[in-house]
C-alpha positions as CSV (number, residue, x, y, z in Angstrom):
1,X,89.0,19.5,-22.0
2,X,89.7,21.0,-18.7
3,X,87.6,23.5,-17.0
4,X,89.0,27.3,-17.2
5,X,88.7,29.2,-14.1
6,X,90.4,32.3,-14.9
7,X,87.2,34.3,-13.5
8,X,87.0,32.7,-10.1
9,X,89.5,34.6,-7.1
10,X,90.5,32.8,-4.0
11,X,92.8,34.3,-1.1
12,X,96.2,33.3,-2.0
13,X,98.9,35.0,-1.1
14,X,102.0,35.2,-3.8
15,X,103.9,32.6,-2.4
16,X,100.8,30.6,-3.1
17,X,100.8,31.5,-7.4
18,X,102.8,29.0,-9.4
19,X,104.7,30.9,-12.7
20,X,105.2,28.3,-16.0
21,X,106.1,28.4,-19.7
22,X,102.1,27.9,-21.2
23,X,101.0,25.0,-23.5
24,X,98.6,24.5,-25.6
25,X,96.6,22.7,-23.2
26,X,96.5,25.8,-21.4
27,X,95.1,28.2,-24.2
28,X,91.2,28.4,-23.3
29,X,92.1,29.4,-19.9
30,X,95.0,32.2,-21.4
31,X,91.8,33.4,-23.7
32,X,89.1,33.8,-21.0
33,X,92.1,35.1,-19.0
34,X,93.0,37.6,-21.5
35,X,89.1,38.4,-21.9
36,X,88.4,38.8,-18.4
37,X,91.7,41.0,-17.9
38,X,90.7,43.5,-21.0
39,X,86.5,43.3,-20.4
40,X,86.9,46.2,-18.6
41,X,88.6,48.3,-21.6
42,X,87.2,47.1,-24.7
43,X,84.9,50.0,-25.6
44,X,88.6,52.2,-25.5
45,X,89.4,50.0,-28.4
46,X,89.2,49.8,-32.0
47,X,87.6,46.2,-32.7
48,X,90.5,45.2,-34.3
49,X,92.9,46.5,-31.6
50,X,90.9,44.4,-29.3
51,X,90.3,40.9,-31.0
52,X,94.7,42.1,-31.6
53,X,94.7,42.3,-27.5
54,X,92.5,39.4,-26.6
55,X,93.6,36.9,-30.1
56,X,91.7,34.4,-31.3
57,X,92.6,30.6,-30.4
58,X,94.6,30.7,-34.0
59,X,97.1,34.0,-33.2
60,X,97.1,32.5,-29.7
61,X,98.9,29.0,-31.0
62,X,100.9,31.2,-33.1
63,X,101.9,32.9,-30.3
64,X,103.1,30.0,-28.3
65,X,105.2,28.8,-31.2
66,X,106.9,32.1,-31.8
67,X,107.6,33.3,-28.0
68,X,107.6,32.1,-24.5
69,X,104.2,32.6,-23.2
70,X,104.3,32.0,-19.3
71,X,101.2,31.3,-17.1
72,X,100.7,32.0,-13.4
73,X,98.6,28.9,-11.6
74,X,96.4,29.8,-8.4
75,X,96.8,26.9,-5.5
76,X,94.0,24.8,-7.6
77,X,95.9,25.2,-10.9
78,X,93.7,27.4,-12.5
79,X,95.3,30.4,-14.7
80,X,95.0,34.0,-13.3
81,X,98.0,35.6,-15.3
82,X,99.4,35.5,-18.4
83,X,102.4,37.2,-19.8
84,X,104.5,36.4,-23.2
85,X,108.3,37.3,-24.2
86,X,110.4,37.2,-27.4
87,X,114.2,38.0,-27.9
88,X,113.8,40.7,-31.1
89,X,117.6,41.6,-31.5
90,X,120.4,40.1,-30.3
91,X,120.1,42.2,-27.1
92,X,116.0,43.2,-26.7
93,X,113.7,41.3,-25.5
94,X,109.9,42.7,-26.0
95,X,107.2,42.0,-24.1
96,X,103.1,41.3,-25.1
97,X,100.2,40.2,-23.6
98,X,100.5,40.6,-19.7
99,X,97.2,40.0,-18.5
100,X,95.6,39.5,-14.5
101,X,92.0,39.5,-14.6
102,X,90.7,42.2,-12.4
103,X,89.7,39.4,-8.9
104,X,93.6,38.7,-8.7
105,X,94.6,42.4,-9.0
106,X,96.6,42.8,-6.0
107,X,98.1,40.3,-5.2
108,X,101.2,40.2,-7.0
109,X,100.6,37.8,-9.9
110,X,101.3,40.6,-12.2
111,X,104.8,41.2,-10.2
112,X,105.7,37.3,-10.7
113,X,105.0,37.3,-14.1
114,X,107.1,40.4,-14.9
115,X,110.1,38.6,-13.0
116,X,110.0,35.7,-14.3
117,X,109.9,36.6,-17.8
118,X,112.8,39.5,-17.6
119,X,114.6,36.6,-15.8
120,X,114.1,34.3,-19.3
121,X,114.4,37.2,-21.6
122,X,118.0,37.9,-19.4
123,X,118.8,34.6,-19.6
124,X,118.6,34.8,-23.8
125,X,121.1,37.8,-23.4
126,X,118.4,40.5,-23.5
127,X,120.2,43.8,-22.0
128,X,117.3,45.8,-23.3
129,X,113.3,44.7,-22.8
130,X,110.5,46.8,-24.7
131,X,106.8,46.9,-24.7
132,X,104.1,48.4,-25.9
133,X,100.6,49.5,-24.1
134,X,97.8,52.1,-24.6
135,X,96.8,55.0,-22.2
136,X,93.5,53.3,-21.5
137,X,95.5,50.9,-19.4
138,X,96.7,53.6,-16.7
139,X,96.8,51.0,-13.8
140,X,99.4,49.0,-16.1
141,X,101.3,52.0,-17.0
142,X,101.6,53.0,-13.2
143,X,102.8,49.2,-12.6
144,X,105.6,49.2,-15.5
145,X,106.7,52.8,-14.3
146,X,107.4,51.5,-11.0
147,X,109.3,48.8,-12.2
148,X,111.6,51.3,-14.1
149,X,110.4,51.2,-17.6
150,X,109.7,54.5,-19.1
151,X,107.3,56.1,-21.6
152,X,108.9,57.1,-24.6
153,X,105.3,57.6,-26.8
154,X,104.8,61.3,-28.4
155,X,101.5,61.3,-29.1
156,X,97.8,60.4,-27.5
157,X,97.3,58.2,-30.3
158,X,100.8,56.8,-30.1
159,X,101.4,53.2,-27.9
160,X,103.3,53.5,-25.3
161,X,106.7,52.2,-25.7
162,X,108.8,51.5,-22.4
163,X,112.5,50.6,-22.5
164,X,114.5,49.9,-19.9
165,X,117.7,47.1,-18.6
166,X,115.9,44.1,-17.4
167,X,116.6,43.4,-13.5
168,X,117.6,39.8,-12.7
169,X,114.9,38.8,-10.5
170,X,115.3,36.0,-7.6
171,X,112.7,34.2,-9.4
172,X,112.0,30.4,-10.2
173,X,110.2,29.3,-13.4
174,X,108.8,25.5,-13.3
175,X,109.9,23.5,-15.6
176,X,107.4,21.2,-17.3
């Protein structure tokens, strides 16, 4: 089995971070990813929202069978990001599981990930892309904001649920 190194940080510049659809070869580095990402929150959640946030290796496979999970690779091919995409209507897409651990924040893994998977979802005929996060996870909501969604929650206890027209981003997604 190869060696996960979702925790380590190096100095790579975007340009640097390769974005791919995820395999099932890849998902103990998406879990450690997705555990390193959400460490920092977990007291903020139920322990059922957070085993929901961080799966389990089963909901994980399930995942990768149901939507298009995409990874981003640092320079030594290790996983620092993780995002995941489904087409829920003939014109939505919605988005779960965007994760950067906190080492990579910064750098514009999180950026990649969103464009590359709003460039799928577009692809699918997606006019409309939702997603839903929790006010714990201000630093994400400050990042979707800024890429146009908008919160449309009414209540603290409420997830927050952006919408907005995906962009078509100038974006390249390996092929495997």
């Amino acid at each position: 089995m190869e060696k996960s190194h979702a925790s380590q940080a190096a100095g790579a510049s975007p340009d640097e971070f390769v974005i791919r659809p995820a395999s099932a070869a890849d998902a103990g580095a998406i879990l450690q990813c997705l555990r390193a990402a959400f460490a920092p929150y977990r007291s903020q959640y139920t322990p059922q929202g957070y085993l929901d946030t961080v799966m389990t290796l089963d909901t994980l496979l399930q995942r990768l069978t149901s939507m298009t999970v995409l990874v981003a690779l640092d320079a030594r091919r290790n996983v620092v990001g993780t995002i995941g995409g489904a087409v829920v209507s003939s014109s939505e897409g919605h988005l779960r599981g965007m994760a950067v651990p906190p080492q990579w924040h910064g750098r514009g893994i999180a950026q990649l990930l969103l464009d590359a998977i709003e460039k799928h979802l577009a692809g699918r005929g997606c006019t409309r892309i939702s997603l839903d996060t929790t006010e714990p996870l201000q630093r994400a909501m400050r990042f979707y904001e800024k890429n146009g969604f908008q919160r449309t929650g009414n209540g603290p206890d409420e997830p927050l649920i952006a919408h907005r027209e995906p962009k078509l981003p100038a974006c390249h997604v390996a092929q495997v």
